[in-house]
PDB file of N, CA, C and O in Angstrom, chain B, residues numbered from 101:
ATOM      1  N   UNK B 101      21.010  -8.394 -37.992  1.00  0.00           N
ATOM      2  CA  UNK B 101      20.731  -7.136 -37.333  1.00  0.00           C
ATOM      3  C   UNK B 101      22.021  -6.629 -36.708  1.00  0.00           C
ATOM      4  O   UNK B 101      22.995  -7.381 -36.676  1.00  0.00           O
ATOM      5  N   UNK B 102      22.068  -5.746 -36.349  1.00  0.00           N
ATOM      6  CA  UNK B 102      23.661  -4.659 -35.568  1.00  0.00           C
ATOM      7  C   UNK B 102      23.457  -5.342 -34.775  1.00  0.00           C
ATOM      8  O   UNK B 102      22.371  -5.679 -34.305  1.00  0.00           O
ATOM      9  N   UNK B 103      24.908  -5.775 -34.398  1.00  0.00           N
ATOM     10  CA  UNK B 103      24.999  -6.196 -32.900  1.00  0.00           C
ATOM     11  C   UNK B 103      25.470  -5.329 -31.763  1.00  0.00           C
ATOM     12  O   UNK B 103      25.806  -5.641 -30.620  1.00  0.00           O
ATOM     13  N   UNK B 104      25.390  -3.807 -32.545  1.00  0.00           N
ATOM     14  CA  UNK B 104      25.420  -2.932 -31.673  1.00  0.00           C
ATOM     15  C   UNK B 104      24.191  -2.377 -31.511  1.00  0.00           C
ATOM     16  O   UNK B 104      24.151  -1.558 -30.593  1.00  0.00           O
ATOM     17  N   UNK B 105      23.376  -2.517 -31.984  1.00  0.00           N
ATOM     18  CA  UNK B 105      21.979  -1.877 -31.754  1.00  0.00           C
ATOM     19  C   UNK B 105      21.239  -2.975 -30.503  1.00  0.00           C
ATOM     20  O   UNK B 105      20.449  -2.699 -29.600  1.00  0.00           O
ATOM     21  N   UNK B 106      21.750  -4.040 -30.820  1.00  0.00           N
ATOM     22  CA  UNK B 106      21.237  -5.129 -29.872  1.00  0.00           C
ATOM     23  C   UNK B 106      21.580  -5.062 -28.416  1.00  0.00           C
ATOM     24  O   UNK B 106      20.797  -5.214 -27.478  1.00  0.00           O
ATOM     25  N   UNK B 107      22.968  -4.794 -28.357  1.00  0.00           N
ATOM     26  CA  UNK B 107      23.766  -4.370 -27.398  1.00  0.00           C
ATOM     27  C   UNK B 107      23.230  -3.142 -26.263  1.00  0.00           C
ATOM     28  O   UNK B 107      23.262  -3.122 -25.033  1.00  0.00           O
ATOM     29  N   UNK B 108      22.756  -2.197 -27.226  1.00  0.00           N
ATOM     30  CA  UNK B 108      22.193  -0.713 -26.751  1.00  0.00           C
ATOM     31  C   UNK B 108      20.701  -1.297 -26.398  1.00  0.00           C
ATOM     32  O   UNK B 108      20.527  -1.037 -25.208  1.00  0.00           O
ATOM     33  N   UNK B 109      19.493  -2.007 -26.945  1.00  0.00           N
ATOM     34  CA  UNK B 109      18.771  -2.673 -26.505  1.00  0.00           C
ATOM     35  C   UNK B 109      18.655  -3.283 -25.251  1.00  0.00           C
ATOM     36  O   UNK B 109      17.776  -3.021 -24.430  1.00  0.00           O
ATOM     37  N   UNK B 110      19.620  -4.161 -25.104  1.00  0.00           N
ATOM     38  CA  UNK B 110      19.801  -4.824 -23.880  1.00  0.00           C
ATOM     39  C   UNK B 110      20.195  -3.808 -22.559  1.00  0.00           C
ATOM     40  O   UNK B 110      19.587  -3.535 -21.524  1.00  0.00           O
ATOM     41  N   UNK B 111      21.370  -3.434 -23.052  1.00  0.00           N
ATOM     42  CA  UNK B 111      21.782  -1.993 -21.571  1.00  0.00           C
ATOM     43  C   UNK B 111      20.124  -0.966 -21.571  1.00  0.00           C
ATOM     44  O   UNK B 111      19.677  -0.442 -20.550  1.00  0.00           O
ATOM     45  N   UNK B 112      19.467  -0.889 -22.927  1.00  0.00           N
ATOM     46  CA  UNK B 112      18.298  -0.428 -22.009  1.00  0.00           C
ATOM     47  C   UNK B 112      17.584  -0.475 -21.511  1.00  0.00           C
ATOM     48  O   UNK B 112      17.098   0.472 -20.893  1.00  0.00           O
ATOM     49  N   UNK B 113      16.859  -2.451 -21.555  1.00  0.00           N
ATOM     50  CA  UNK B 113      16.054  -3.395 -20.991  1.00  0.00           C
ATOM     51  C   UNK B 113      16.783  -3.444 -19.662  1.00  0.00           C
ATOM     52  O   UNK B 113      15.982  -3.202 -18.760  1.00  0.00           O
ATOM     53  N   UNK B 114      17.767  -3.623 -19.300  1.00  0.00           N
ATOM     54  CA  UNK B 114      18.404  -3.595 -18.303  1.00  0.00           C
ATOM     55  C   UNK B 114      18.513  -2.298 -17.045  1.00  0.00           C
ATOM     56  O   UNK B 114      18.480  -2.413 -15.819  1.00  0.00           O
ATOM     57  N   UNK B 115      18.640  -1.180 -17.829  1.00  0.00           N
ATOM     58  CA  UNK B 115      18.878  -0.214 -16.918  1.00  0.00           C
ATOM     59  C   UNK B 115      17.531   0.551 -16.491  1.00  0.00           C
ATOM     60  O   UNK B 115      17.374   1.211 -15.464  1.00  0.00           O
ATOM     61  N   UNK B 116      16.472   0.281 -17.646  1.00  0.00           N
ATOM     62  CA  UNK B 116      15.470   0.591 -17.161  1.00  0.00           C
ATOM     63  C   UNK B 116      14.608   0.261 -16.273  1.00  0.00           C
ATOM     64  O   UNK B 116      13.765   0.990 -15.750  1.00  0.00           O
ATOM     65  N   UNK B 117      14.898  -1.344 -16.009  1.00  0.00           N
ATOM     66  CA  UNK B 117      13.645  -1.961 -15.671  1.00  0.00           C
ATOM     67  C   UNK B 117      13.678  -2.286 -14.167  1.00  0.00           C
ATOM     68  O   UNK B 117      13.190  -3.366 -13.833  1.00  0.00           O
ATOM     69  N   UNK B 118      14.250  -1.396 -13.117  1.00  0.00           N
ATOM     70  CA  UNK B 118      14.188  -0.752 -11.946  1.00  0.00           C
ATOM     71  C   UNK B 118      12.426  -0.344 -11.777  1.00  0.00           C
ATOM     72  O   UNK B 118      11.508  -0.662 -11.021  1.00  0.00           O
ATOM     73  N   UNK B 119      12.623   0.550 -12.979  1.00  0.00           N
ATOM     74  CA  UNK B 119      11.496   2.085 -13.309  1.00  0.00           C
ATOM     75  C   UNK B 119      10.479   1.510 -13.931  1.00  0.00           C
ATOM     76  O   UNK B 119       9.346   1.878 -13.624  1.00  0.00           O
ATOM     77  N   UNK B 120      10.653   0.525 -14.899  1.00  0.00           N
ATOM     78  CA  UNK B 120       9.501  -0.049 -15.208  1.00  0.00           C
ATOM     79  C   UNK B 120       8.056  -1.416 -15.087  1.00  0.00           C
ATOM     80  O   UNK B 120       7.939  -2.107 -14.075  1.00  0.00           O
ATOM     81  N   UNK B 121       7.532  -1.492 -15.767  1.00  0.00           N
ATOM     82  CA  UNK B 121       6.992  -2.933 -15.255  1.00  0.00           C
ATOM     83  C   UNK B 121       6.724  -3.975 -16.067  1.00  0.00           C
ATOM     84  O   UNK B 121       5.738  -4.691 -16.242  1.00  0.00           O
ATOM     85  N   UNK B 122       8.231  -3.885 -16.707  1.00  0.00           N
ATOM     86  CA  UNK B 122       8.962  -5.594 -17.221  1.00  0.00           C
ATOM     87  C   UNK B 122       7.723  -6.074 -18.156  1.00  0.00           C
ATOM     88  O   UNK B 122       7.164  -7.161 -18.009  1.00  0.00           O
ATOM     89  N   UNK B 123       7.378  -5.129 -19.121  1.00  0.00           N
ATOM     90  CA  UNK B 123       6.073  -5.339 -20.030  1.00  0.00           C
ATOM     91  C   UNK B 123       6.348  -4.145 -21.612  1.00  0.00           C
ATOM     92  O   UNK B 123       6.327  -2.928 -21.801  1.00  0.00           O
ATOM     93  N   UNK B 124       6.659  -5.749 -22.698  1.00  0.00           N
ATOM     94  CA  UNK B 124       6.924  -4.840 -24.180  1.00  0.00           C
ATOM     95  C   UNK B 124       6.101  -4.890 -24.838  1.00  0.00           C
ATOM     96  O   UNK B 124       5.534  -5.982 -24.875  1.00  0.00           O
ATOM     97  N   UNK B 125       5.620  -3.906 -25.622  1.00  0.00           N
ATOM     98  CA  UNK B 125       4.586  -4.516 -26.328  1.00  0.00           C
ATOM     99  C   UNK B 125       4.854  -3.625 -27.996  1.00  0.00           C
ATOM    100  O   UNK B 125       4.895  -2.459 -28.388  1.00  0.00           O
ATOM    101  N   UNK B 126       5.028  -5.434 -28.764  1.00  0.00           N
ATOM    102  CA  UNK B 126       5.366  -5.428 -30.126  1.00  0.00           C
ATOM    103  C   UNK B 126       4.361  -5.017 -31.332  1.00  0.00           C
ATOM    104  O   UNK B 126       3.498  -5.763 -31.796  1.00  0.00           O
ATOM    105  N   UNK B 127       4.586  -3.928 -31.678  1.00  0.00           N
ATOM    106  CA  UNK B 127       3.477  -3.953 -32.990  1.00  0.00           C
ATOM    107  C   UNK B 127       4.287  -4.152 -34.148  1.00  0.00           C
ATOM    108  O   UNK B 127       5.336  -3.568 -34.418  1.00  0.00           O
ATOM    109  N   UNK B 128       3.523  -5.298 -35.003  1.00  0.00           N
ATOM    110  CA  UNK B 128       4.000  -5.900 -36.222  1.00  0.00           C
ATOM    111  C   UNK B 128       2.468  -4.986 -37.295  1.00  0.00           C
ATOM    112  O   UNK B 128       1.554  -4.210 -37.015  1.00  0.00           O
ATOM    113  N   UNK B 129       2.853  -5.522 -38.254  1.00  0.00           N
ATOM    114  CA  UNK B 129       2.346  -5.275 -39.775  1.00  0.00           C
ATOM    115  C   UNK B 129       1.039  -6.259 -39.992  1.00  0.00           C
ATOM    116  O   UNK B 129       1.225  -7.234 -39.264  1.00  0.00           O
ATOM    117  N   UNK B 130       0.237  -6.346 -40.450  1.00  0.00           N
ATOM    118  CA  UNK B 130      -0.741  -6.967 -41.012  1.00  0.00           C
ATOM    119  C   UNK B 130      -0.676  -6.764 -42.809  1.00  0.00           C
ATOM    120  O   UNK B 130      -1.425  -7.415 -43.538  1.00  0.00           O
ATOM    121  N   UNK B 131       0.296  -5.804 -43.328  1.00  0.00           N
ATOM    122  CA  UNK B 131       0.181  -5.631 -44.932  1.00  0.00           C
ATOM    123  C   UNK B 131       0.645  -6.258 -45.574  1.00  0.00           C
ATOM    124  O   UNK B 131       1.873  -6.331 -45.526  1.00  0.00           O
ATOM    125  N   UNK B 132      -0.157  -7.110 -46.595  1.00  0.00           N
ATOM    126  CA  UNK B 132       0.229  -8.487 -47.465  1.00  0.00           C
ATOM    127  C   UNK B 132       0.426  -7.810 -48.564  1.00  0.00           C
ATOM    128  O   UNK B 132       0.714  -8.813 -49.218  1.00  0.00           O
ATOM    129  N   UNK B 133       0.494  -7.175 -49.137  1.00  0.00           N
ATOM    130  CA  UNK B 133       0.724  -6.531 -50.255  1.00  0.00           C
ATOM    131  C   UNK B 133       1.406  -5.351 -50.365  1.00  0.00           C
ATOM    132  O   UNK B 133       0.811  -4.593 -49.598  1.00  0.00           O
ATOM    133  N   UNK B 134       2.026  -4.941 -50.714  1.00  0.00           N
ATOM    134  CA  UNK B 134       2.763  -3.196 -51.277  1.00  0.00           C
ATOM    135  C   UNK B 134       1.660  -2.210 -51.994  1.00  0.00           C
ATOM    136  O   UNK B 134       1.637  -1.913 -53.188  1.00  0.00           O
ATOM    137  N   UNK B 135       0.669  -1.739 -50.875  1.00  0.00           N
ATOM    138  CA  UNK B 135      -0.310  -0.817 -51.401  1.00  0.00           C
ATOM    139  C   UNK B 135      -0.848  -1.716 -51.550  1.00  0.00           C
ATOM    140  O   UNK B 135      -1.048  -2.694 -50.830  1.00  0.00           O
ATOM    141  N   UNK B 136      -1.474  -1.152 -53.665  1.00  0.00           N
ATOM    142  CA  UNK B 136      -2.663  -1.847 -54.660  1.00  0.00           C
ATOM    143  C   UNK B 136      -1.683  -3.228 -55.398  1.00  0.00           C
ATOM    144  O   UNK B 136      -2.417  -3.911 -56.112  1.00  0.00           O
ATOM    145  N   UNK B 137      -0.799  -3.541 -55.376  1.00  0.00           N
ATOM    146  CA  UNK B 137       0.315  -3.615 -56.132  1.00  0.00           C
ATOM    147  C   UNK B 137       0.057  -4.765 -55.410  1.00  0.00           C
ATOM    148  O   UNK B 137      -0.556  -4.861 -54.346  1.00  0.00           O
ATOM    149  N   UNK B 138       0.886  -6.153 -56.477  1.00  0.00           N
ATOM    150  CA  UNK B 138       0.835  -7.351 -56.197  1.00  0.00           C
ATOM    151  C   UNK B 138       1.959  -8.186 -55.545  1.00  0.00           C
ATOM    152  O   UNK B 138       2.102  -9.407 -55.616  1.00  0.00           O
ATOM    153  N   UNK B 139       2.798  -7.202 -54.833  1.00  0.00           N
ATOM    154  CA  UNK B 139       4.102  -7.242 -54.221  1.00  0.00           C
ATOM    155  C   UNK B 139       3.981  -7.854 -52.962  1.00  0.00           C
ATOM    156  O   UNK B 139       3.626  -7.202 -51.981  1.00  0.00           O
ATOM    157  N   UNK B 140       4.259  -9.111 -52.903  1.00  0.00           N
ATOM    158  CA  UNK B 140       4.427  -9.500 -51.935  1.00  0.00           C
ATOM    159  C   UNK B 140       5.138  -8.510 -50.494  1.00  0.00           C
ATOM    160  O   UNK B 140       6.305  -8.127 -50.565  1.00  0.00           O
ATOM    161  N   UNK B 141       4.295  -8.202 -49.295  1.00  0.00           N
ATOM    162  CA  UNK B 141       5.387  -7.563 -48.076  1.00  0.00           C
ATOM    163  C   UNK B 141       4.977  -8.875 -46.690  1.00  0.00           C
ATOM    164  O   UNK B 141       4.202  -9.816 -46.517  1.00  0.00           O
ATOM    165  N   UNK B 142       6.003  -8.199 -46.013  1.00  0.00           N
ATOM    166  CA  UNK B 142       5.896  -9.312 -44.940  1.00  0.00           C
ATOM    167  C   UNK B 142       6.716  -8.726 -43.837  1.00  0.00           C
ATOM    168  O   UNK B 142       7.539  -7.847 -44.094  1.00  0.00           O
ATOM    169  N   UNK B 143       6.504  -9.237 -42.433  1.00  0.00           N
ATOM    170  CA  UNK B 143       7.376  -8.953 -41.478  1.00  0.00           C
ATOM    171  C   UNK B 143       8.295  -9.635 -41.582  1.00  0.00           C
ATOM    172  O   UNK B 143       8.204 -10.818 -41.908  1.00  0.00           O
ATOM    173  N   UNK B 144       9.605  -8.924 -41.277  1.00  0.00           N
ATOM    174  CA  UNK B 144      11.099  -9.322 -41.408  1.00  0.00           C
ATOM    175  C   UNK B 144      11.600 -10.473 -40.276  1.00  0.00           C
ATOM    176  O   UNK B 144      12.175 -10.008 -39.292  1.00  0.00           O
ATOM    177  N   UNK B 145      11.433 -11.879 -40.336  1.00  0.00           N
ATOM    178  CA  UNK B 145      11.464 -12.413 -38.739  1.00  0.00           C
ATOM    179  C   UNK B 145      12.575 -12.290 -37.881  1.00  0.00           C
ATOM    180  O   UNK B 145      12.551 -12.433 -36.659  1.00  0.00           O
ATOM    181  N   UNK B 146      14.039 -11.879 -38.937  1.00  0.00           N
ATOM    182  CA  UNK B 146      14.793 -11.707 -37.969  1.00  0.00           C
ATOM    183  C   UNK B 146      14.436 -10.785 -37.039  1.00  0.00           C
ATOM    184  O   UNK B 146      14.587 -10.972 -35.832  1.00  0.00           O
ATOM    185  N   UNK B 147      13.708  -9.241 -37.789  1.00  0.00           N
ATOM    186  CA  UNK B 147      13.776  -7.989 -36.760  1.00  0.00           C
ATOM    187  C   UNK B 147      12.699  -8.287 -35.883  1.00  0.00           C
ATOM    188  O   UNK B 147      12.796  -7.580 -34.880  1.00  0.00           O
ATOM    189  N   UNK B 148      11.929  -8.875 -35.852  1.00  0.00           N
ATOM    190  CA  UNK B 148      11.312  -9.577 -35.068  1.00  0.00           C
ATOM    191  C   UNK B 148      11.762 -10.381 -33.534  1.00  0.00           C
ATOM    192  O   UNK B 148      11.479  -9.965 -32.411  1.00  0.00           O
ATOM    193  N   UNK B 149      12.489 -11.559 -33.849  1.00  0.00           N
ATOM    194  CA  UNK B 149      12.947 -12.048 -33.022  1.00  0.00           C
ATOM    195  C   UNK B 149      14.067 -11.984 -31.683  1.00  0.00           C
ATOM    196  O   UNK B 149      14.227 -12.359 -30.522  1.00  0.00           O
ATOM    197  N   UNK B 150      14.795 -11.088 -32.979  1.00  0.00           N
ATOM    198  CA  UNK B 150      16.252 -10.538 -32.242  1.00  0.00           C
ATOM    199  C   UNK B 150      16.135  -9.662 -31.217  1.00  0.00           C
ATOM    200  O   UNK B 150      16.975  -9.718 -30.319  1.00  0.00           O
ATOM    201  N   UNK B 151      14.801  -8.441 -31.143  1.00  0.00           N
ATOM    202  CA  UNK B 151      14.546  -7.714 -30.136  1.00  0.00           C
ATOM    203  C   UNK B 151      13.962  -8.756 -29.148  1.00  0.00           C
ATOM    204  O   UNK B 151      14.193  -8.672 -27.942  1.00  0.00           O
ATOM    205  N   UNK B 152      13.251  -9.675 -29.649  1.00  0.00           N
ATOM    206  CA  UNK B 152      12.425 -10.432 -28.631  1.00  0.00           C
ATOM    207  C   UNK B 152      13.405 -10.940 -27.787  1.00  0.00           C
ATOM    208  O   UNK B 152      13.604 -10.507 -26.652  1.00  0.00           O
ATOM    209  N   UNK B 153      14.052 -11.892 -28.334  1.00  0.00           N
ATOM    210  CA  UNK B 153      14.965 -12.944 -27.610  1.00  0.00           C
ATOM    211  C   UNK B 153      15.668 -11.507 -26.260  1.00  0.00           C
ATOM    212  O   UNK B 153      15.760 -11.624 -25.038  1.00  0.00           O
ATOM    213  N   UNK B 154      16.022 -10.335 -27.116  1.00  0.00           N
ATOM    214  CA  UNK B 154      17.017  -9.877 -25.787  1.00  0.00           C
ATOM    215  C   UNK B 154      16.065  -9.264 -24.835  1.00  0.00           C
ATOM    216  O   UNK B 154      16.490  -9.109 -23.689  1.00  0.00           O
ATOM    217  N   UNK B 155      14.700  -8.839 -25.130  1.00  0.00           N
ATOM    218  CA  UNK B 155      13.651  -8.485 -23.934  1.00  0.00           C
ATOM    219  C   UNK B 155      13.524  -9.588 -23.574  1.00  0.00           C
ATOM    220  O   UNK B 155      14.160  -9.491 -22.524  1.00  0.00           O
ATOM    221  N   UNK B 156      13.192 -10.624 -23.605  1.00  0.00           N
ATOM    222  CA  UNK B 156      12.763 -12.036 -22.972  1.00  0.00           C
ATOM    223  C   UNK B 156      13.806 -12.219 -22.015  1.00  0.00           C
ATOM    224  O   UNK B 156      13.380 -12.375 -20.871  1.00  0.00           O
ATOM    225  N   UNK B 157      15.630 -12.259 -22.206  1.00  0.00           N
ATOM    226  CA  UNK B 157      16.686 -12.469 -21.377  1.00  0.00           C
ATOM    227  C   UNK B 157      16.871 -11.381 -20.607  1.00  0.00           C
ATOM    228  O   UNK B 157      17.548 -11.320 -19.580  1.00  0.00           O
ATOM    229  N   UNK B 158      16.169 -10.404 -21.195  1.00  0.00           N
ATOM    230  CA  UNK B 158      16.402  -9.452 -19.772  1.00  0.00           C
ATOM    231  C   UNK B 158      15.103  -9.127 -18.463  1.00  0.00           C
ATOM    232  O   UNK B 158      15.153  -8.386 -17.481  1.00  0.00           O
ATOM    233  N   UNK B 159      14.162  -9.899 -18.896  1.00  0.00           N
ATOM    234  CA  UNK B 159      13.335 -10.356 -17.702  1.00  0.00           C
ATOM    235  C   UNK B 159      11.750  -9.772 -18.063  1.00  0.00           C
ATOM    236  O   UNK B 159      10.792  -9.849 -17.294  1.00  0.00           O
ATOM    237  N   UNK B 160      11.736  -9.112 -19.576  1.00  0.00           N
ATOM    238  CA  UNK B 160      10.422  -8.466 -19.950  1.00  0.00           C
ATOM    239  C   UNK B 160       9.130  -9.363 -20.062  1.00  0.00           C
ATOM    240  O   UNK B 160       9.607 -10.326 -19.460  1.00  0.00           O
ATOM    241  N   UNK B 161       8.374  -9.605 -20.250  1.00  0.00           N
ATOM    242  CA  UNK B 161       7.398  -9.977 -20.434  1.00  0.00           C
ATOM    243  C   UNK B 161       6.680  -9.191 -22.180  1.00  0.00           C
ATOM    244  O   UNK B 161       6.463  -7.979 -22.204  1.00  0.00           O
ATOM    245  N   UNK B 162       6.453  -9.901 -23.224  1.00  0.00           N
ATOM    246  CA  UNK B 162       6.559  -9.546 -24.666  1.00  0.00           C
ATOM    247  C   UNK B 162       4.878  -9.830 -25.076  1.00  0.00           C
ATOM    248  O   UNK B 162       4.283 -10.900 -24.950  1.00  0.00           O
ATOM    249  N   UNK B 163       4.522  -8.997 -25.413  1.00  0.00           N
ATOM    250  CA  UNK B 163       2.961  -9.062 -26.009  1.00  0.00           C
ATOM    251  C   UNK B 163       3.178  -8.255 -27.844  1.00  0.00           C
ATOM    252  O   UNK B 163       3.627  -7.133 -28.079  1.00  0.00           O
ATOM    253  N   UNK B 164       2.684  -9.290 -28.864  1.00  0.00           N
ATOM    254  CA  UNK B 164       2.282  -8.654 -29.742  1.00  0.00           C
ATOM    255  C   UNK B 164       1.259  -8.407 -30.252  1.00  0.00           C
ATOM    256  O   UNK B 164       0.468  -9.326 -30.462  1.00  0.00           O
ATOM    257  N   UNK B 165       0.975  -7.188 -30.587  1.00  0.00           N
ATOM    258  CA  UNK B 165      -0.155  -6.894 -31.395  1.00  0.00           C
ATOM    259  C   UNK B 165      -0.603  -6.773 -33.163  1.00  0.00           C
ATOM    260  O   UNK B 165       0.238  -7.437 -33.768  1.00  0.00           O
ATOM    261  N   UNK B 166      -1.258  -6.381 -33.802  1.00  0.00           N
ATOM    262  CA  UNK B 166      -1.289  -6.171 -35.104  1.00  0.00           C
ATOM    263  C   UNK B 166      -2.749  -5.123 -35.433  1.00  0.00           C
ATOM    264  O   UNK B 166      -3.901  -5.360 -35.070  1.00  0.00           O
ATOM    265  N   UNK B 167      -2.408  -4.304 -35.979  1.00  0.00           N
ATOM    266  CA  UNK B 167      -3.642  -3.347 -36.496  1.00  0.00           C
ATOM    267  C   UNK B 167      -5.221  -4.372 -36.502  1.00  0.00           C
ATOM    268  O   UNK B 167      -6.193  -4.279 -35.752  1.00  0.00           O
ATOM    269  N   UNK B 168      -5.020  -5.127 -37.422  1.00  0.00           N
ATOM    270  CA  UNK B 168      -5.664  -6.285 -37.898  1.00  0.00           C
ATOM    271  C   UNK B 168      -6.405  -7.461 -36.652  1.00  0.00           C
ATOM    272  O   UNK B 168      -7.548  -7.907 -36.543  1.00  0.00           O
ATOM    273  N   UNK B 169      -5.446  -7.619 -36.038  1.00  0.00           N
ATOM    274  CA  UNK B 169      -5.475  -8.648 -34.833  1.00  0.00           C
ATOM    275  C   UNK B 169      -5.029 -10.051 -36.141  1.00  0.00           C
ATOM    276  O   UNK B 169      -5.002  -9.969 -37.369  1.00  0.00           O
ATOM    277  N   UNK B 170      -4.730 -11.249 -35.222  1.00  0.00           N
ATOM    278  CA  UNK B 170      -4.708 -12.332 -35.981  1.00  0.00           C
ATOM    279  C   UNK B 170      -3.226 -12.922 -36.634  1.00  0.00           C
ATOM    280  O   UNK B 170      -2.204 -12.412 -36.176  1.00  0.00           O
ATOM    281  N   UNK B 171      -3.101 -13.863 -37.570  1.00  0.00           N
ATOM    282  CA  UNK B 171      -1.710 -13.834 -37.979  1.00  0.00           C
ATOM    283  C   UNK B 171      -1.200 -12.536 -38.869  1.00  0.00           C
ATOM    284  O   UNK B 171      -1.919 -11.893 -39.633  1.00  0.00           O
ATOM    285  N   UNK B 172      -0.048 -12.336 -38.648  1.00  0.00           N
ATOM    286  CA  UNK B 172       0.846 -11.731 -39.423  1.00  0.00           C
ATOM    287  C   UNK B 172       1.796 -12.266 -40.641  1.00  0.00           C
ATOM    288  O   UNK B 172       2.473 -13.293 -40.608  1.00  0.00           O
ATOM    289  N   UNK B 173       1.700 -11.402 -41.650  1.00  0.00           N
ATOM    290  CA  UNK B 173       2.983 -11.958 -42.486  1.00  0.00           C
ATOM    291  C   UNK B 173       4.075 -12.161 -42.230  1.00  0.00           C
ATOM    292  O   UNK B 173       4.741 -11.226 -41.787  1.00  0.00           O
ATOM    293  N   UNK B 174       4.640 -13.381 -42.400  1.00  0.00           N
ATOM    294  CA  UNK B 174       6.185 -13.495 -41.353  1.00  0.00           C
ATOM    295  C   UNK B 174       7.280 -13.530 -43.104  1.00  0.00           C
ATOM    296  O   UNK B 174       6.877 -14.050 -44.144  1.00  0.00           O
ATOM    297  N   UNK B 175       8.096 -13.109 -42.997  1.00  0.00           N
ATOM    298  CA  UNK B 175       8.781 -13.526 -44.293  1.00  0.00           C
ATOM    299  C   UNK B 175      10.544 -13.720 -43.933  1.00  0.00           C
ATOM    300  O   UNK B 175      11.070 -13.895 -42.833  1.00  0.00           O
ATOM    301  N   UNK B 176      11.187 -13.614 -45.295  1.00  0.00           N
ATOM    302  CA  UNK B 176      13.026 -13.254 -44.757  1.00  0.00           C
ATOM    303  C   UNK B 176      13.120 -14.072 -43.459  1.00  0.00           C
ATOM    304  O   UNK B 176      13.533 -13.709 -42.357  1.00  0.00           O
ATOM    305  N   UNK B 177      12.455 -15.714 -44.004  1.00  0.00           N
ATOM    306  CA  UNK B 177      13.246 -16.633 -42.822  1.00  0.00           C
ATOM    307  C   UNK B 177      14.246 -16.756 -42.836  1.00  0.00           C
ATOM    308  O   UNK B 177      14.368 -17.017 -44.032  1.00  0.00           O
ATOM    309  N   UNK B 178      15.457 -16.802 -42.353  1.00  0.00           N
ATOM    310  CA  UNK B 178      16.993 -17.687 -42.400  1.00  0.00           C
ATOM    311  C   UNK B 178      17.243 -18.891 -41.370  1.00  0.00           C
ATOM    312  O   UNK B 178      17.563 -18.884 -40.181  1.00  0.00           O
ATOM    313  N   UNK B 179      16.973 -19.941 -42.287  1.00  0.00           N
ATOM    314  CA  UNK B 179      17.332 -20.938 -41.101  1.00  0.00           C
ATOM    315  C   UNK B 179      18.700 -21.441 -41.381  1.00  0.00           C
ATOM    316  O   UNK B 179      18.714 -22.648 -41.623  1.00  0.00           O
ATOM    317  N   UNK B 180      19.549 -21.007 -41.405  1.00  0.00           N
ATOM    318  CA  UNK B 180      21.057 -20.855 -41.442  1.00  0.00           C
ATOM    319  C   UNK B 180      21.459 -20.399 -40.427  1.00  0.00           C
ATOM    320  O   UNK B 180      22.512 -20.833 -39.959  1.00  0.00           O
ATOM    321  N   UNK B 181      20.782 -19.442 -39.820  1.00  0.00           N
ATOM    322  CA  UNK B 181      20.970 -18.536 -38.351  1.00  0.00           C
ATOM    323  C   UNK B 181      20.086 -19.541 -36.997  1.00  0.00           C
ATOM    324  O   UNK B 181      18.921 -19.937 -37.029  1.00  0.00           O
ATOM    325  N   UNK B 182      20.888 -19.698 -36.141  1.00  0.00           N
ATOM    326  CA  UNK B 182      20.499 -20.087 -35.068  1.00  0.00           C
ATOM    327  C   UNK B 182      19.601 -20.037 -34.430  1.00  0.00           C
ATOM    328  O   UNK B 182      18.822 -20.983 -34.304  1.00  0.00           O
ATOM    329  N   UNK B 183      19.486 -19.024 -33.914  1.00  0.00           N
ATOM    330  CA  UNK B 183      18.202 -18.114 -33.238  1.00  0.00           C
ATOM    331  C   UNK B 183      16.914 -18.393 -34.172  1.00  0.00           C
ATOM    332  O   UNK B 183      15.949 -19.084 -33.843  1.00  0.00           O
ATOM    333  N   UNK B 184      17.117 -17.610 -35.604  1.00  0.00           N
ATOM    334  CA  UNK B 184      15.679 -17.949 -36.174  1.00  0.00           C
ATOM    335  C   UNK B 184      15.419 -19.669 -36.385  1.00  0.00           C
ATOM    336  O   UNK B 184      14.316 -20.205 -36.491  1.00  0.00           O
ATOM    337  N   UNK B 185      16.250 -20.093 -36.402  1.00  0.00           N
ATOM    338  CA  UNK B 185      15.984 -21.858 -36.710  1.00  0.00           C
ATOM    339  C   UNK B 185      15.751 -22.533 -35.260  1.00  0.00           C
ATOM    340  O   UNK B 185      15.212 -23.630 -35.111  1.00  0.00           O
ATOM    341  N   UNK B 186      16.074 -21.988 -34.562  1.00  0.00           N
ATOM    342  CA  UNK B 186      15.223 -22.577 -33.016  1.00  0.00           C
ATOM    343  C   UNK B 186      13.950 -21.879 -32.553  1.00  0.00           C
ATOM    344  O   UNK B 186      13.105 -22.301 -31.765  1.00  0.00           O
ATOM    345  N   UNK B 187      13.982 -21.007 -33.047  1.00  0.00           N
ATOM    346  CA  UNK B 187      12.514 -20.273 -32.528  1.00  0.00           C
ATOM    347  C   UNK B 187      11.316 -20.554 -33.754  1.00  0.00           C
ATOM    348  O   UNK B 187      10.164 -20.178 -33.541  1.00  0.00           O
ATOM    349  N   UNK B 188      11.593 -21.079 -34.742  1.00  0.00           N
ATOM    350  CA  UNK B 188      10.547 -21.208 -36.119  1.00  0.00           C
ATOM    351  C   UNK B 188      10.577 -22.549 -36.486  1.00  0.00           C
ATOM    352  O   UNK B 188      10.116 -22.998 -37.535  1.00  0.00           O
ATOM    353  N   UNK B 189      11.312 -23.392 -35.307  1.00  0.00           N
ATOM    354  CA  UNK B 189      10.618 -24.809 -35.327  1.00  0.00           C
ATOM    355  C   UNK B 189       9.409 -24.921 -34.505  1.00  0.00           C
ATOM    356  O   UNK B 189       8.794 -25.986 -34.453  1.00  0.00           O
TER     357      UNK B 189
END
């Protein structure tokens, strides 16, 4: 993910949360398929995590949801990367 988008994330978890009440709330995907089509889809875990981890260090409190309720498709693991290989053990 940008580590400038992450960056801008954080200065806004940060500068906001004077004003707010330290509460994110994540909506992920429930769609296992591409449409009718036999295409595997899935949530991306990095884009997932990477927002999490920097709301979590900046003092938020993280709730996810899903249309569906229940598990989500998680996909595009990398456990080569740090972050996702400590958080998906």
């Amino acid at each position: 993910m940008n580590k400038l988008f992450l960056v801008l994330l954080a200065y806004i978890a940060w500068s906001t949360s004077i004003h707010a009440q330290n509460k994110i709330l994540f909506v992920t995907s429930n769609q296992d398929f591409y449409g009718s089509t036999t295409i595997s889809a899935s949530n991306h875990f990095g884009e997932i995590i990477e927002p999490y981890e920097v709301f979590i260090q900046a003092g938020y409190q993280v709730d996810f949801i899903s249309p569906k309720g229940g598990a989500i498709p998680i996909g595009y693991l990398n456990t080569s990367d740090s972050l996702q290989k400590k958080i998906s053990l």
